[in-house]
N, C-alpha and C positions, 0 to 999 in steps of 0.2 A: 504493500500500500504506500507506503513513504516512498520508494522509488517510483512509482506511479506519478506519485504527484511531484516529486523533483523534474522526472521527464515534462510532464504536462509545463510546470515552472519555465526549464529550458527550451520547450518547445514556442512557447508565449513569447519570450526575448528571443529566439533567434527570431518570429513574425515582425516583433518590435523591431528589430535589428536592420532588417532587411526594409521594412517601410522606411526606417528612415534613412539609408542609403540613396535612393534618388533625391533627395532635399541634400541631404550635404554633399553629393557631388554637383547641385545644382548650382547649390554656394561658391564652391570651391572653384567650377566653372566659370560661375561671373566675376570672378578675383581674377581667375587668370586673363579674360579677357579684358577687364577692365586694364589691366598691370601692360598687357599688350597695348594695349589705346592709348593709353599714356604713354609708352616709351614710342609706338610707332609717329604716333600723331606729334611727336616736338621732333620729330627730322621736317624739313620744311620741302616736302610732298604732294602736288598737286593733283591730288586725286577727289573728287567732289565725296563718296561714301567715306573716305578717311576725315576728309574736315565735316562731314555731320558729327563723326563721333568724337570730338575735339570741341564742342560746342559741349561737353558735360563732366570738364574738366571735375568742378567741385563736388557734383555726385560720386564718380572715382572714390575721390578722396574722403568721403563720410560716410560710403559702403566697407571700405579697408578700414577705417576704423572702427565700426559698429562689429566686425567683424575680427577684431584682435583679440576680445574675451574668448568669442566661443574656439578659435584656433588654438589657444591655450588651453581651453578645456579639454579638448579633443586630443593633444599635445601634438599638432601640427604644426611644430617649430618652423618646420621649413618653411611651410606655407604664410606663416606671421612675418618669416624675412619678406615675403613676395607683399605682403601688407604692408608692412614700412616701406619695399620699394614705391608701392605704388603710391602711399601719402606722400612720400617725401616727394616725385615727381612732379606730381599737382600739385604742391603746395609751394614749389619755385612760380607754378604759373598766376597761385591764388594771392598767396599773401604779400603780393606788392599792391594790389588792390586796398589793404588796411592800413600803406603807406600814405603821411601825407604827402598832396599832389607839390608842395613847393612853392607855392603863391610867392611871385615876385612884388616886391614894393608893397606900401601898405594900403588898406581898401581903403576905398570913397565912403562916407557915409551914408549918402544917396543908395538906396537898395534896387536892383530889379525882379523881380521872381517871375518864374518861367512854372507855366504846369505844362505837360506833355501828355495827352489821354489819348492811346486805339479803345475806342468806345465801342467798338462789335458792333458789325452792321444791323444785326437781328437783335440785339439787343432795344427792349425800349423802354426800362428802367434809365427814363431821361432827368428824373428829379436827384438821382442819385449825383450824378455830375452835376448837376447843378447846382447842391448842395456843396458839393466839395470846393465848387468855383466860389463861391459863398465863403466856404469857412477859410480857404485858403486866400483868398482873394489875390491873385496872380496878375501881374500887370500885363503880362500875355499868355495867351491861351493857345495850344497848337490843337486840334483835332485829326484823327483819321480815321476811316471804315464809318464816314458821315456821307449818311444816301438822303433822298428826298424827307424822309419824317425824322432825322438827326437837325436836317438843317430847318425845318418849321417849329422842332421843339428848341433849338437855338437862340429862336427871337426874341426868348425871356431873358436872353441876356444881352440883348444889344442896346438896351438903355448904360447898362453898366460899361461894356464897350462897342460904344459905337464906331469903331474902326474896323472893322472887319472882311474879310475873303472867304466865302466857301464855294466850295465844287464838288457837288452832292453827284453821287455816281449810284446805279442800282448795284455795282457789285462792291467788292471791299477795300476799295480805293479811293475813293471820295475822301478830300481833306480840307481843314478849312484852321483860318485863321484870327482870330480878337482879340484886339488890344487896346488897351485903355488908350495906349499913348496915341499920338494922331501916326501915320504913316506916311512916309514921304513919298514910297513910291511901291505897290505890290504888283508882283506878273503872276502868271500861272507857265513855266517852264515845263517840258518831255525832257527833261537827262537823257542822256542814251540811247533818243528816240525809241520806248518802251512803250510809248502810249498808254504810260502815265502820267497826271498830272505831280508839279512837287511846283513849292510858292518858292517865290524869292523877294523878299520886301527890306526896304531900308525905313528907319526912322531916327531920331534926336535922342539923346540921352546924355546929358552932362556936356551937351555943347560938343559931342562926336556922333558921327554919323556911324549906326549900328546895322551891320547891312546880318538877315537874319534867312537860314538856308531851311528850309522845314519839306521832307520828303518819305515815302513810304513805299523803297522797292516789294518786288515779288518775291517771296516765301522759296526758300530752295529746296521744294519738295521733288524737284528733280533735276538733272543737271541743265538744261536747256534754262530752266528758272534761274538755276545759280548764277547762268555766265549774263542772262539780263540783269539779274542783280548787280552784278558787278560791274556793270557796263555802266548803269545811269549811277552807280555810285564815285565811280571813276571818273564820269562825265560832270558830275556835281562839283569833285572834288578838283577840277581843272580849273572851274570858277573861284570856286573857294581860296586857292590858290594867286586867283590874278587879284584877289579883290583888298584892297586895303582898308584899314580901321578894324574895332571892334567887331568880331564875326560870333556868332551863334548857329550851331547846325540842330538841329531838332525831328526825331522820325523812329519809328519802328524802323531796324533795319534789318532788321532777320537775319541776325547775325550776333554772335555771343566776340568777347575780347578775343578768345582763343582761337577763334577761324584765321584761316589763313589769308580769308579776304577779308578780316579786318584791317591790314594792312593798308586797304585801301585808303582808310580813312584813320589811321593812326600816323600824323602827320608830325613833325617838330615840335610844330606851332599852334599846337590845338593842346586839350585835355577836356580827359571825359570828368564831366563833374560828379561820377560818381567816384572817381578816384581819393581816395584818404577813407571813403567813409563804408568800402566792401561792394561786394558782388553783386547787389540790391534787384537782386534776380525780380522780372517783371512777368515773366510767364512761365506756363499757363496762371491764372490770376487762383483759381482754389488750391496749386500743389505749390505756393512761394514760398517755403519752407527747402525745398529740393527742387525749385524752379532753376531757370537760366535769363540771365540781361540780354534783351535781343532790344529794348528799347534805351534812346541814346540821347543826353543832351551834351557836345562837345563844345567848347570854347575855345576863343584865342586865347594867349596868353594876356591880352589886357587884362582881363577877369579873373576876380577872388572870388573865388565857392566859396560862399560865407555856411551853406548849409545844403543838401541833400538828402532829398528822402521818398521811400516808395509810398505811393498814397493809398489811402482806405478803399476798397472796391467798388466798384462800379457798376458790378453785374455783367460786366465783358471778361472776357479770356485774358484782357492786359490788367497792369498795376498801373493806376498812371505813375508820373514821375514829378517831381517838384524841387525843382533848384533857384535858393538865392544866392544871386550874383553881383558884387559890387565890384566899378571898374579901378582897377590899380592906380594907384599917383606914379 
């Protein structure tokens, strides 16, 4: 009888045993490919599925650490080495992001603040933003994924700025532009010839002319998108380049730090304002916790990021963004 039930015993753990072998070699598998992505993806690679998996640099790295306990438990020393491999890889790429950016000379007193929203086209939780434009009160406002009933719920705010650009489209490219300050001069520009629209407008701020670049390439859900992406980003940034004074670039760009077509727009002479203050991952707007920054507000070096921060939700797939900027002496 006790041998009976000793069997029965052993026979229960080897069932247990064997169930849980597909889960820890499934573990064990996304370590090793994570550990792969990360060292394949910083050789500088021009393959479009290699730079998708280079846009999740910081997930890597909070999978290998969630993941050091149970290696221990397990005493998969080996595999814990391959888990430090892999943080410590990602984390040359993460933690210059918690550096500060270096602000040259000291700020103006004078403030500007910038909100950035992809407000989801099918979204029509329109009091939500507009609430935030409220609480935040943003001296410019950039919109995009704004079709015909984004831009009619909009008019609740053109008492507050009456300066305003929009270009309401039925698919998810419609973008629009409010600002308190007056406008000296807006276009509606195609970069790339993508046939897309993207704004370019200048205006006054402390007695310099702020010429302000606001754009929302195509999503690289496949490579034919990636290389339009990169064409009207390219083509933006030819301008950007010619143009002198204070600049602001402003847009979803479907694209994390870590891509290799961020380059495009990782210029000298600019900085991402989310730079000193972390990764402030904007999408998808319910998983921001293990999201990635694909939305972007970059400046010239005039500009002190006095502050940065991801905004309250809106009921769209984005976070908006909200950066105050004051211009250097």
């Amino acid at each position: 009888m006790t041998n009976s039930k000793a069997q029965v015993s052993k026979q229960k753990n080897d069932f247990n045993t064997r169930k849980a072998l597909p889960l820890k070699n499934l573990i064990i598998l996304g370590l090793v490919a994570a550990t792969v992505f990360s060292i394949i993806g910083s050789f500088p690679i021009n393959n479009y599925y290699l730079d998708l998996s280079r846009h999740f640099r910081f997930q890597y790295l909070i999978y290998a650490i969630i993941l050091i306990p149970l290696l221990y438990w397990y005493k998969y020393y080996r595999l814990v080495a391959v888990a430090f491999l892999c943080i410590s890889i990602n984390a040359v790429y993460i933690y210059p992001w918690y550096l500060s950016p270096n602000n040259v000379g000291s700020p103006s007193e004078e403030e500007l603040v910038l909100l950035l929203a992809n407000v989801h086209t099918q979204n029509r939780e329109y009091q939500l933003l507009t609430s935030l434009v409220a609480s935040r009160n943003p001296d410019i406002v950039v919109l995009q994924e704004v079709d015909y009933q984004w831009q009619d719920a909009l008019s609740e705010l053109t008492e507050t700025y009456p300066y305003n650009y929009i270009v309401p489209r039925p698919d998810n490219f419609g973008i629009a532009l409010l600002s308190k300050i007056p406008l000296q001069d807006i276009k509606e520009i195609d970069w790339g010839n993508v046939s897309l629209p993207s704004l370019l407008a200048t205006f006054r701020f402390q007695q310099k002319t702020v010429t302000l670049f606001a754009t929302h390439p195509l999503p690289p859900i496949n490579k034919q998108y990636s290389q339009l992406r990169d064409a009207q980003l390219l083509s933006m940034m030819q301008q950007v380049a010619d143009t002198k004074g204070p600049k602001i670039i402003m847009g979803d760009l479907n694209l994390t730090m870590w891509s290799k077509s961020y380059q495009i727009v990782d210029s000298p002479f600019l900085i991402n304002a989310r730079k000193g203050y972390g990764i402030m991952a904007s999408w998808p707007s319910s998983f921001i916790p293990f999201g990635i920054p694909i939305d972007h507000i970059l400046v010239s070096k005039d500009w002190y990021i006095d502050d940065f921060q991801v905004g309250s939700s809106i009921n769209s797939d984005h976070r908006p963004l909200v950066a105050r900027l004051k211009l250097s002496d």
